[in-house]
mmCIF file of the N, C-alpha and C atoms, coordinates in Angstrom:
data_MODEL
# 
_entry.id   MODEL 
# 
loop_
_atom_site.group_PDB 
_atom_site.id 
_atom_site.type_symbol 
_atom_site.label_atom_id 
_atom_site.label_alt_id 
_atom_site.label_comp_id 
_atom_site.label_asym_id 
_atom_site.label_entity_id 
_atom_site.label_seq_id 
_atom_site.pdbx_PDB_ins_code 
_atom_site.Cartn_x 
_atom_site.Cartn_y 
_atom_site.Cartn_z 
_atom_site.occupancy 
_atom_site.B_iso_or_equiv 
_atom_site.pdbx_formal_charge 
_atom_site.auth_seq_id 
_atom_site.auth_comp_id 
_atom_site.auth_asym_id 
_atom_site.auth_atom_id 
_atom_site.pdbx_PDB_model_num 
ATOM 1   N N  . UNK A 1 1  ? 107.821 108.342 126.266 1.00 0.00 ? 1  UNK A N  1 
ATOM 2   C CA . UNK A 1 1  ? 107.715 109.536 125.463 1.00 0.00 ? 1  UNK A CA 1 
ATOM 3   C C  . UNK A 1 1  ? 106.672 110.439 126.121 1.00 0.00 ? 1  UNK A C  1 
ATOM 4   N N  . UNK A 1 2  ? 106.745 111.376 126.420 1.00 0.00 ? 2  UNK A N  1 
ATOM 5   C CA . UNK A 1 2  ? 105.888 112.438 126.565 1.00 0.00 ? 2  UNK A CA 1 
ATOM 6   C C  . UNK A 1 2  ? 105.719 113.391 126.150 1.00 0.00 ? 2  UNK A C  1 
ATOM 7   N N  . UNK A 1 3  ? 104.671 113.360 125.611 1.00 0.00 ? 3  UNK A N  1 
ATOM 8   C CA . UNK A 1 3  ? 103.637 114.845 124.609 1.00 0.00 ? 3  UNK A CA 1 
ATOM 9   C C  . UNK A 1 3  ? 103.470 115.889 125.284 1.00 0.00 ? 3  UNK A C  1 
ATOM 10  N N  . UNK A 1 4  ? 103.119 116.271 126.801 1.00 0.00 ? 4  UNK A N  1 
ATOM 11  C CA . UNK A 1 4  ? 103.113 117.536 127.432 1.00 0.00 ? 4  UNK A CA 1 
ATOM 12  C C  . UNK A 1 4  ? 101.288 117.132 127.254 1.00 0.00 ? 4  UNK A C  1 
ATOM 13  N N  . UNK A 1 5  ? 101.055 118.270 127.419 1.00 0.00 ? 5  UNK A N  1 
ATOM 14  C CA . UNK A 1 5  ? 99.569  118.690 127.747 1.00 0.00 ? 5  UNK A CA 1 
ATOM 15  C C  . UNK A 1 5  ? 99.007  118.284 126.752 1.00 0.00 ? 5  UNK A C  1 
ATOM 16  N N  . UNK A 1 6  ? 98.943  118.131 125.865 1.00 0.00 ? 6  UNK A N  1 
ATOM 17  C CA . UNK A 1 6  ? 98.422  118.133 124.116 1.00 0.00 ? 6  UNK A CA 1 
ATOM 18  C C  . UNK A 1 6  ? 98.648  116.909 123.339 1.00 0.00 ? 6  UNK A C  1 
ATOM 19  N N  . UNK A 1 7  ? 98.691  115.736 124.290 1.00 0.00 ? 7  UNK A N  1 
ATOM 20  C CA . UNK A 1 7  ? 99.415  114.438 123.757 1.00 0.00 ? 7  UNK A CA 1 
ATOM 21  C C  . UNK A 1 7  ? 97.863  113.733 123.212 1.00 0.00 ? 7  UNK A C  1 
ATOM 22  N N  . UNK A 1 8  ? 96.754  113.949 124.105 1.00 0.00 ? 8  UNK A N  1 
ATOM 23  C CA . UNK A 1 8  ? 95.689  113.725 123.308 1.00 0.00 ? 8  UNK A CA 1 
ATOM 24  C C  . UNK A 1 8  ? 95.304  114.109 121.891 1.00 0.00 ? 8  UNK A C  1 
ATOM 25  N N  . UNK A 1 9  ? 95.731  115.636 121.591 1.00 0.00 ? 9  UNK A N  1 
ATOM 26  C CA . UNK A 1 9  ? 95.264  116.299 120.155 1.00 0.00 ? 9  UNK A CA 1 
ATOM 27  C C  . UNK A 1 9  ? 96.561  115.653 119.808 1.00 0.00 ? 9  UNK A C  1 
ATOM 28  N N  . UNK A 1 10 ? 97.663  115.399 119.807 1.00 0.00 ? 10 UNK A N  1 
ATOM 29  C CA . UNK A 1 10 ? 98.249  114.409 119.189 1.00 0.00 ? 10 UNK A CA 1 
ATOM 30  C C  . UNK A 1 10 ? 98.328  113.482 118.455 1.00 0.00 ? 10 UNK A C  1 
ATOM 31  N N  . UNK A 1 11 ? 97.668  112.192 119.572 1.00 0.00 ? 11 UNK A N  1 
ATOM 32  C CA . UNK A 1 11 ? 97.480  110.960 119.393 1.00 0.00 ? 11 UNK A CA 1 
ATOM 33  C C  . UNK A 1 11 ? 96.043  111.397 118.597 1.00 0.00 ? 11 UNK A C  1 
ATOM 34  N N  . UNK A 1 12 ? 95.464  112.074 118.333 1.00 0.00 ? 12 UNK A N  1 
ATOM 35  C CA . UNK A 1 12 ? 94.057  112.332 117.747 1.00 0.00 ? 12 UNK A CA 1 
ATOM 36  C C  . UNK A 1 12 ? 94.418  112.588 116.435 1.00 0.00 ? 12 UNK A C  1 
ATOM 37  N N  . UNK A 1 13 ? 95.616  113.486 115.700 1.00 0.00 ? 13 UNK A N  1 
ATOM 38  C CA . UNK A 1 13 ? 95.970  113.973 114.796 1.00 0.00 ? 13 UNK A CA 1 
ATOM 39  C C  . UNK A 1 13 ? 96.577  112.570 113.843 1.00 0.00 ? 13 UNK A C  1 
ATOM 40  N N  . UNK A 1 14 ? 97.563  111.791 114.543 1.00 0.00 ? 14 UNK A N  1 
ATOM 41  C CA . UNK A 1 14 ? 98.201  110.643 114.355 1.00 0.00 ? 14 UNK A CA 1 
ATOM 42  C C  . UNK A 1 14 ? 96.869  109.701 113.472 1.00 0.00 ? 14 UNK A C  1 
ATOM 43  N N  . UNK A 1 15 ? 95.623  109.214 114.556 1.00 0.00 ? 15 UNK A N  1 
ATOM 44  C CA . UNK A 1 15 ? 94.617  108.225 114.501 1.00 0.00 ? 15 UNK A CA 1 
ATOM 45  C C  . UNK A 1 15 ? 93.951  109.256 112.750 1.00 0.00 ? 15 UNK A C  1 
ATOM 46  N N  . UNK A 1 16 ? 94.027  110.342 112.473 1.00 0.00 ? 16 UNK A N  1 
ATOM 47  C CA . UNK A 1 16 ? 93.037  110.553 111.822 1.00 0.00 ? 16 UNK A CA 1 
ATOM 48  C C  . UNK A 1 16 ? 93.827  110.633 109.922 1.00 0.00 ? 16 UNK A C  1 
ATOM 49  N N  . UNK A 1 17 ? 95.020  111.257 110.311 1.00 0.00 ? 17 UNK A N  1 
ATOM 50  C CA . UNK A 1 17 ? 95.995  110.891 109.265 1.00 0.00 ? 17 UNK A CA 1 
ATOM 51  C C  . UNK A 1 17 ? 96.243  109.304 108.921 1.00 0.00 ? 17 UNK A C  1 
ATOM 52  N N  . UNK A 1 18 ? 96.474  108.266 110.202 1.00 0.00 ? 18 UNK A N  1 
ATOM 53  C CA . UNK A 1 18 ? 96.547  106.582 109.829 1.00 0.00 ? 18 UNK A CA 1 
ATOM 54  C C  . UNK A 1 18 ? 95.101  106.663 109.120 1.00 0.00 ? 18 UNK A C  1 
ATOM 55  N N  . UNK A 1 19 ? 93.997  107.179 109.443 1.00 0.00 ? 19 UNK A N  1 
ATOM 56  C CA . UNK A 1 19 ? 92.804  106.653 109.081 1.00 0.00 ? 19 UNK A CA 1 
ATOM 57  C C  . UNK A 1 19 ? 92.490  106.932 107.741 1.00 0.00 ? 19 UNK A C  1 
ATOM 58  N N  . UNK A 1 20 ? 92.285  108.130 107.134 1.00 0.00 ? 20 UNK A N  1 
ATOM 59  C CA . UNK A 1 20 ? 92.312  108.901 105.901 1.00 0.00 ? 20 UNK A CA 1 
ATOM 60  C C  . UNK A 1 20 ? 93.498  108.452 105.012 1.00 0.00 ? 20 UNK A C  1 
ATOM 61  N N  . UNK A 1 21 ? 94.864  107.797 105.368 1.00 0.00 ? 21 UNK A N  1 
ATOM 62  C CA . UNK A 1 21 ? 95.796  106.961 104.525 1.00 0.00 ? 21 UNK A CA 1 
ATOM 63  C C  . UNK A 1 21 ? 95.096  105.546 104.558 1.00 0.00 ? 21 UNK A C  1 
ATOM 64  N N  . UNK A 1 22 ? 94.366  105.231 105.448 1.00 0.00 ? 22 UNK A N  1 
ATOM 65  C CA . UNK A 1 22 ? 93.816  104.124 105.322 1.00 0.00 ? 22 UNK A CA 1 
ATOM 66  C C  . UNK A 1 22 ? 92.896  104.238 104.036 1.00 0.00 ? 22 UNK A C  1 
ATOM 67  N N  . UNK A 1 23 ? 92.266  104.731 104.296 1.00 0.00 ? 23 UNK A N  1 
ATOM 68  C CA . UNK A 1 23 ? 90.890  104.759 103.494 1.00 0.00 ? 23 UNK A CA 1 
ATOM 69  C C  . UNK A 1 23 ? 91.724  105.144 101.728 1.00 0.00 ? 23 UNK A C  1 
ATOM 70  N N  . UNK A 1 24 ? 92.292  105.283 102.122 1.00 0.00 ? 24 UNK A N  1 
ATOM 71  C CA . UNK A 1 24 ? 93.057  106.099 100.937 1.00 0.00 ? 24 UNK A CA 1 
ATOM 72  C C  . UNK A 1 24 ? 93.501  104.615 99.758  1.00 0.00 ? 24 UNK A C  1 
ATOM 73  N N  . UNK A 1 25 ? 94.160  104.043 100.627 1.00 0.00 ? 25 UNK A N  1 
ATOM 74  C CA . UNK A 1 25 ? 94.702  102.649 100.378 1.00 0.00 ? 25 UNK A CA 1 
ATOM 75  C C  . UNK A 1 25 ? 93.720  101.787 99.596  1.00 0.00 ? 25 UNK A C  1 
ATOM 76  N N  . UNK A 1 26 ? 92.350  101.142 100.343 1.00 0.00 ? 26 UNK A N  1 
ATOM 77  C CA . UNK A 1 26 ? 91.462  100.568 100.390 1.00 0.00 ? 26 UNK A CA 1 
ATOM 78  C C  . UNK A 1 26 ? 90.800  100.909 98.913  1.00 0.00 ? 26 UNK A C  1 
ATOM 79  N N  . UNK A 1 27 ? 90.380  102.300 98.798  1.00 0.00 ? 27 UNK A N  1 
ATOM 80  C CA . UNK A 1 27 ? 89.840  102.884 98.023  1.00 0.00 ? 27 UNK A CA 1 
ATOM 81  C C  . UNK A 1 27 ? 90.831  102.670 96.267  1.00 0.00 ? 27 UNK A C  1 
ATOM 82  N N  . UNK A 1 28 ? 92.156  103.139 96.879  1.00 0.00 ? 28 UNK A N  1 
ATOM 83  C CA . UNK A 1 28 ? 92.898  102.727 95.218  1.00 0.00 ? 28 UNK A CA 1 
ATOM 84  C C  . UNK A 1 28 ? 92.356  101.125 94.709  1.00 0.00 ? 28 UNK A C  1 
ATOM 85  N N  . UNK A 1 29 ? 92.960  100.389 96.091  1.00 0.00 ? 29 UNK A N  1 
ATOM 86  C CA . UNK A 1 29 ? 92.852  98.724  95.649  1.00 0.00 ? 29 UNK A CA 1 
ATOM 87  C C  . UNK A 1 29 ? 91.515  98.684  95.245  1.00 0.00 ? 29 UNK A C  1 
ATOM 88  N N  . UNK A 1 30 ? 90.653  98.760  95.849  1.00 0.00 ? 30 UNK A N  1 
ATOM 89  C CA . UNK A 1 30 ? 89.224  98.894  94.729  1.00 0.00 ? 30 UNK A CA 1 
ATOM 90  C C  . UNK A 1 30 ? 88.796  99.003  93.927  1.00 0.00 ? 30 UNK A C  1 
ATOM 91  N N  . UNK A 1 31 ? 89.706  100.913 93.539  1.00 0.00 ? 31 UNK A N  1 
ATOM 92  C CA . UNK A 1 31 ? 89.466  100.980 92.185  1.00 0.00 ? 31 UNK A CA 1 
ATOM 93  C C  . UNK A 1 31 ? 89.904  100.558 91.157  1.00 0.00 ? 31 UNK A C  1 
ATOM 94  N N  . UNK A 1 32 ? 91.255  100.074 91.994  1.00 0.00 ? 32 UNK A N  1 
ATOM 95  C CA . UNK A 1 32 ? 92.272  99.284  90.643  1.00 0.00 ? 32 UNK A CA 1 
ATOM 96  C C  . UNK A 1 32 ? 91.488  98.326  90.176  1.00 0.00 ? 32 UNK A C  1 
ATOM 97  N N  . UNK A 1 33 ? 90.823  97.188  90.891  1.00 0.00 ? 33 UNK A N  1 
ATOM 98  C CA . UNK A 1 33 ? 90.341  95.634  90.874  1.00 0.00 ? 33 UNK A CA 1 
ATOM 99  C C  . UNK A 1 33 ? 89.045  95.940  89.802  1.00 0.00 ? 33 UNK A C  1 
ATOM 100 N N  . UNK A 1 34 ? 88.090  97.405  90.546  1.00 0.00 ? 34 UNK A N  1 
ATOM 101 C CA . UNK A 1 34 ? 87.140  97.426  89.264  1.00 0.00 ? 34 UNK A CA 1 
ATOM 102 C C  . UNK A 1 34 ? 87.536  97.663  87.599  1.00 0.00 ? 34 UNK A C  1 
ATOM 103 N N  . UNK A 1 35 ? 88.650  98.470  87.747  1.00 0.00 ? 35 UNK A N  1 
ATOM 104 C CA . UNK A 1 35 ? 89.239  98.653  86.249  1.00 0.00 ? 35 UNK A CA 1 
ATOM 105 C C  . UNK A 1 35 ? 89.387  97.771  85.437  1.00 0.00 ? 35 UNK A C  1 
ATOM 106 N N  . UNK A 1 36 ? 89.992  96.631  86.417  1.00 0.00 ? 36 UNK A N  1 
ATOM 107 C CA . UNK A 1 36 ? 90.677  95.596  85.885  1.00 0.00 ? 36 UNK A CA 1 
ATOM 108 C C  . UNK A 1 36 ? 89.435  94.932  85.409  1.00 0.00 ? 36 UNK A C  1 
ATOM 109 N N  . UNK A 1 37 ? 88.957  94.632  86.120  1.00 0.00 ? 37 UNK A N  1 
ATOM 110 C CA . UNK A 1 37 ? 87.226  94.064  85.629  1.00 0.00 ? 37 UNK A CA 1 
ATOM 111 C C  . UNK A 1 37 ? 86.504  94.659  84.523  1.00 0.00 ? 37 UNK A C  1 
ATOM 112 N N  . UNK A 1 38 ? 86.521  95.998  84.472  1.00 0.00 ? 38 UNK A N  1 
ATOM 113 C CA . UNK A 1 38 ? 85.978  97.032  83.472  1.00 0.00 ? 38 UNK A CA 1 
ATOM 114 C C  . UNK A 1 38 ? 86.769  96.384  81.988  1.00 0.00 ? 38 UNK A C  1 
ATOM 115 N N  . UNK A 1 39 ? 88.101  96.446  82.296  1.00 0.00 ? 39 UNK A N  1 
ATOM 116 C CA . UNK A 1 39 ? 88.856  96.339  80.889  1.00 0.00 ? 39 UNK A CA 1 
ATOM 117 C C  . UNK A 1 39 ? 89.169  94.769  80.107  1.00 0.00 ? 39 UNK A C  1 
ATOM 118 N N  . UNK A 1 40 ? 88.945  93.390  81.353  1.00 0.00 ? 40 UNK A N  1 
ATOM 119 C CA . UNK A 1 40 ? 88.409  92.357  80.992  1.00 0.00 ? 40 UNK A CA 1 
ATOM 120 C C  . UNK A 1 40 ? 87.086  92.249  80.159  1.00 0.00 ? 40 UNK A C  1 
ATOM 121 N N  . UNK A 1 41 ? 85.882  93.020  81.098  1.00 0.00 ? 41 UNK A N  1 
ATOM 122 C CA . UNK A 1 41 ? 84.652  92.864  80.326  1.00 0.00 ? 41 UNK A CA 1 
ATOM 123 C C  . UNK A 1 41 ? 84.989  93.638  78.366  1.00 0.00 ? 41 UNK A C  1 
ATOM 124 N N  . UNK A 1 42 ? 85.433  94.558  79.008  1.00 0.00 ? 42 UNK A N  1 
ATOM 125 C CA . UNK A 1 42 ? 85.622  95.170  77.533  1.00 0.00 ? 42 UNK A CA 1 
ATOM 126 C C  . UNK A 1 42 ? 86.302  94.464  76.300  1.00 0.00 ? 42 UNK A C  1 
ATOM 127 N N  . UNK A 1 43 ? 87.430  93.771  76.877  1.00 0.00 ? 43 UNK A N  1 
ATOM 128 C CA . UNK A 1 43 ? 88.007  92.628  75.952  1.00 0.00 ? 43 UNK A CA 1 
ATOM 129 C C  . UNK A 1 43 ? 87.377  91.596  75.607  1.00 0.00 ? 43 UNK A C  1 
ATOM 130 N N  . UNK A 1 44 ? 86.443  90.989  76.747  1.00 0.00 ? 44 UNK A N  1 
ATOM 131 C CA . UNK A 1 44 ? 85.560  89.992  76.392  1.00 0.00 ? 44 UNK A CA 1 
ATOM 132 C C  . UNK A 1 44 ? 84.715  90.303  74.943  1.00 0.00 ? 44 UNK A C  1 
ATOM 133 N N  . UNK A 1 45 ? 84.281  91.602  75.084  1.00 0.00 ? 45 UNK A N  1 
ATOM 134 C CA . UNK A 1 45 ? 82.963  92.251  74.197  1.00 0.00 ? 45 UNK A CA 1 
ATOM 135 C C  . UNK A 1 45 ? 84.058  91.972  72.718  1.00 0.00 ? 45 UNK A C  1 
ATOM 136 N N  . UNK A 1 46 ? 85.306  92.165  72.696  1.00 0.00 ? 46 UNK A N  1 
ATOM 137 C CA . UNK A 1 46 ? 86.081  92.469  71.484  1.00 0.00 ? 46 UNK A CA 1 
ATOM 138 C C  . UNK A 1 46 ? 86.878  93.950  71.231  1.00 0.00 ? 46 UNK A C  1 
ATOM 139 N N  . UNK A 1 47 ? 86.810  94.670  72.424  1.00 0.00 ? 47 UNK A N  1 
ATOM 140 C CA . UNK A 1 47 ? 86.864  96.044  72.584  1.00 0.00 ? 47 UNK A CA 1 
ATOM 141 C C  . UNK A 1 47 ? 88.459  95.823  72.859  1.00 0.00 ? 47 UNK A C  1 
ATOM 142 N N  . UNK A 1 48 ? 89.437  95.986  72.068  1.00 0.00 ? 48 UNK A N  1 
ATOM 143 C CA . UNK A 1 48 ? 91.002  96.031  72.454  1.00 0.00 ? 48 UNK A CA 1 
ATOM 144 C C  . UNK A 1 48 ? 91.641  97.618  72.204  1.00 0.00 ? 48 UNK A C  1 
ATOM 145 N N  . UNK A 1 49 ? 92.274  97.680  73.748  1.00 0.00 ? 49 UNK A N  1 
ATOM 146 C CA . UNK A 1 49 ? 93.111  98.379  73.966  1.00 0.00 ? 49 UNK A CA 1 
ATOM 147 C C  . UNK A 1 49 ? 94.385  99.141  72.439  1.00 0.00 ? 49 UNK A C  1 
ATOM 148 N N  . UNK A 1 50 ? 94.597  100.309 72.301  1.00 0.00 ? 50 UNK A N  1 
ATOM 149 C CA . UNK A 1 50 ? 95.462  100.837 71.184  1.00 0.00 ? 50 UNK A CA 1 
ATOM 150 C C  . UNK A 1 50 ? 96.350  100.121 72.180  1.00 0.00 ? 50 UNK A C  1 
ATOM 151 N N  . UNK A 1 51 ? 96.869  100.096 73.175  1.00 0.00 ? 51 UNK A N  1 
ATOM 152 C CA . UNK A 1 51 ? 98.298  100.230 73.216  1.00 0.00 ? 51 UNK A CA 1 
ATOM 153 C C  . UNK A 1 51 ? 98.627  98.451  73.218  1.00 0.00 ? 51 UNK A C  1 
ATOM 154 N N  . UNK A 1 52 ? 97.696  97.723  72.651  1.00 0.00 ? 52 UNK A N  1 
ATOM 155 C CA . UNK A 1 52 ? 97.884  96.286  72.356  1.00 0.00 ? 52 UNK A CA 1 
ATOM 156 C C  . UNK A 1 52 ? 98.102  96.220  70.874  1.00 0.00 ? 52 UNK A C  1 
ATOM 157 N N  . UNK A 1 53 ? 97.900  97.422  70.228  1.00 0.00 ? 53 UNK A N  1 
ATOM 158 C CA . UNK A 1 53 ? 98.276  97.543  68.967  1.00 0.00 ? 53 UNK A CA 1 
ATOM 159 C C  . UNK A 1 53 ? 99.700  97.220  68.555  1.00 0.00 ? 53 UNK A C  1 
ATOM 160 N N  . UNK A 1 54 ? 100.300 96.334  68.081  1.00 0.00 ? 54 UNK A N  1 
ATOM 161 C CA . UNK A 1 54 ? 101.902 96.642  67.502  1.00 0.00 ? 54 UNK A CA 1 
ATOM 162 C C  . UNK A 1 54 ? 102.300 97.773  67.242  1.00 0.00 ? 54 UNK A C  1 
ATOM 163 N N  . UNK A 1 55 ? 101.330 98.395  65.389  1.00 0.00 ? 55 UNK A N  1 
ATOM 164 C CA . UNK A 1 55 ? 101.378 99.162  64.545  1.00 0.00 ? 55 UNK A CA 1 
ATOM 165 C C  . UNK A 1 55 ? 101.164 100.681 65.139  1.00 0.00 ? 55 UNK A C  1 
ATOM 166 N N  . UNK A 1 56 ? 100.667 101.023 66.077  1.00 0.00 ? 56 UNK A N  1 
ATOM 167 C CA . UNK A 1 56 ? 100.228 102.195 66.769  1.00 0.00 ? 56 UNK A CA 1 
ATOM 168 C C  . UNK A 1 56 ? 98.824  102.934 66.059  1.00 0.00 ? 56 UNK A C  1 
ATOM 169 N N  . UNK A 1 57 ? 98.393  102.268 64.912  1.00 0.00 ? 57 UNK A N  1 
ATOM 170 C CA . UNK A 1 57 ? 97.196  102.551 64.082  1.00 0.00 ? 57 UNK A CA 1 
ATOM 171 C C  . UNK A 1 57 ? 95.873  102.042 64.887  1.00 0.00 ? 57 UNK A C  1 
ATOM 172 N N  . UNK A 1 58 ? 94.820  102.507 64.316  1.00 0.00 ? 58 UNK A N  1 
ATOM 173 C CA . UNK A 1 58 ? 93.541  101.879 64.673  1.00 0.00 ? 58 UNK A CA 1 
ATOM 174 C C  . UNK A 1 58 ? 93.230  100.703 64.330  1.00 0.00 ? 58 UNK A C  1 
ATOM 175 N N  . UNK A 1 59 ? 92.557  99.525  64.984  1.00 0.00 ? 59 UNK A N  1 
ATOM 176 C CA . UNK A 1 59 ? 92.385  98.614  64.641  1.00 0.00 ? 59 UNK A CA 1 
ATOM 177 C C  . UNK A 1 59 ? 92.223  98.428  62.810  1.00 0.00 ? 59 UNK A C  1 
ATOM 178 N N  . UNK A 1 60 ? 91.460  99.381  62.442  1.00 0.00 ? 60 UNK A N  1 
ATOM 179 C CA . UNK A 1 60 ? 90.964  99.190  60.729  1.00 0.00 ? 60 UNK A CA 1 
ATOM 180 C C  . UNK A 1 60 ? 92.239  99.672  59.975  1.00 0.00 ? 60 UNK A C  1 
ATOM 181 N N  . UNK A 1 61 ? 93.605  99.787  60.443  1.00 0.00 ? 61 UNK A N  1 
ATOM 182 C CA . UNK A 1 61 ? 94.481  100.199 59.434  1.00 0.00 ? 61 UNK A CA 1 
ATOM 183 C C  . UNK A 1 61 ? 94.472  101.678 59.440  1.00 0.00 ? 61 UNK A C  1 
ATOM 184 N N  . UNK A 1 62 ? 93.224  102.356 59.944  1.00 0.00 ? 62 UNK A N  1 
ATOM 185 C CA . UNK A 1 62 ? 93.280  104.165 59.808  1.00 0.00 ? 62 UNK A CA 1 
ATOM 186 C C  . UNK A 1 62 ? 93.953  104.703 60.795  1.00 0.00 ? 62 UNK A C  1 
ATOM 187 N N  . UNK A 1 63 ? 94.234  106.229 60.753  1.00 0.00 ? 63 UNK A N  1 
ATOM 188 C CA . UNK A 1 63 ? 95.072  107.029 61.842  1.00 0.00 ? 63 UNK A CA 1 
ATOM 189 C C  . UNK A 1 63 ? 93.832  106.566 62.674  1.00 0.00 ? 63 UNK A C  1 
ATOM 190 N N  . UNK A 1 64 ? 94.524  107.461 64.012  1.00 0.00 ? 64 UNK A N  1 
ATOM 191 C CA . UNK A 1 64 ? 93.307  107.623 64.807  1.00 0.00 ? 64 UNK A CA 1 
ATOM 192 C C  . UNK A 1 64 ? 92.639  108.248 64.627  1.00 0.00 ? 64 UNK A C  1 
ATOM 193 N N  . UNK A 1 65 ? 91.132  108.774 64.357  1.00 0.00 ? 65 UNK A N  1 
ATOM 194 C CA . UNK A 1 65 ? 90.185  109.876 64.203  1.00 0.00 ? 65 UNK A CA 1 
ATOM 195 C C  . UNK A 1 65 ? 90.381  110.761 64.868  1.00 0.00 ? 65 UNK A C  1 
ATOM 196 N N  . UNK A 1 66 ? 90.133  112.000 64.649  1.00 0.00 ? 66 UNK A N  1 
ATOM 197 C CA . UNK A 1 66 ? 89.984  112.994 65.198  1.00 0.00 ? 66 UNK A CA 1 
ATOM 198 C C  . UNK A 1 66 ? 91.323  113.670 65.386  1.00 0.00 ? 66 UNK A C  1 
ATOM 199 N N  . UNK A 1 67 ? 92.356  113.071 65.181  1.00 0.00 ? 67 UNK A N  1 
ATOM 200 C CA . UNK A 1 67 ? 93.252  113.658 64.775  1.00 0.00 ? 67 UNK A CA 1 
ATOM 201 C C  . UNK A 1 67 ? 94.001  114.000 63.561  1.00 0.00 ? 67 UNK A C  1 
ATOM 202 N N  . UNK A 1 68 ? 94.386  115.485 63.458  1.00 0.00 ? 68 UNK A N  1 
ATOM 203 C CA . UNK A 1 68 ? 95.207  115.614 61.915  1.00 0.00 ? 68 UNK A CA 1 
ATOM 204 C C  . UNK A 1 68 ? 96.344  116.613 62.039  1.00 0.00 ? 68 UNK A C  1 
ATOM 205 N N  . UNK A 1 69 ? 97.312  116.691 61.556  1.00 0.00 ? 69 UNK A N  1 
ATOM 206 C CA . UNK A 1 69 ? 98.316  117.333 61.496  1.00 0.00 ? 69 UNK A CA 1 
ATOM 207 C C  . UNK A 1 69 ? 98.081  118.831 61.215  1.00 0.00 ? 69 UNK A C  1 
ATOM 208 N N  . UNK A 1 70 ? 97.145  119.503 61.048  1.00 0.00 ? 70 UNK A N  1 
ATOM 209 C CA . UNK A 1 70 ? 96.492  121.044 61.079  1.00 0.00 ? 70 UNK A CA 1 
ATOM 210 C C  . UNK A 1 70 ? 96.102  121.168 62.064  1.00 0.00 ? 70 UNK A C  1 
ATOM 211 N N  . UNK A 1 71 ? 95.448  120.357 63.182  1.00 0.00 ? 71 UNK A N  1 
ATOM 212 C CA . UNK A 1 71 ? 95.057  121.202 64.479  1.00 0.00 ? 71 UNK A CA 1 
ATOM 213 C C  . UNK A 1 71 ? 95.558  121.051 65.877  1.00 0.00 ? 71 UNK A C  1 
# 
């Protein structure tokens, strides 16, 4: 294959896009793994997720706060 004159800014353009998708990658899986950790600890504490709710209510039987059908 040949690039012509410019196969360096090329292969330079190539290395920096693989690199920045790299980092890109690395960075989700990270943040995913801390979440996951975040939302364990939180369950540990007793802190459960609405959407573990059946009922779609707040744990205590109430709507959700802060919401009302006027605003």
């Amino acid at each position: 294959m040949d690039l012509g004159p410019h196969a360096g800014t090329i292969w330079a353009c190539y290395a920096s896009v693989a690199a920045v998708l790299g980092g890109l990658i690395v960075w989700l899986v990270a943040d995913g793994r801390r979440l996951a950790g975040e939302i364990q600890r939180l369950e540990a504490q007793g802190i459960r997720r609405r959407s573990a709710n059946p009922g779609g209510a707040a744990p205590g039987g109430e709507a959700t706060k802060g919401l009302s059908a006027g605003s």
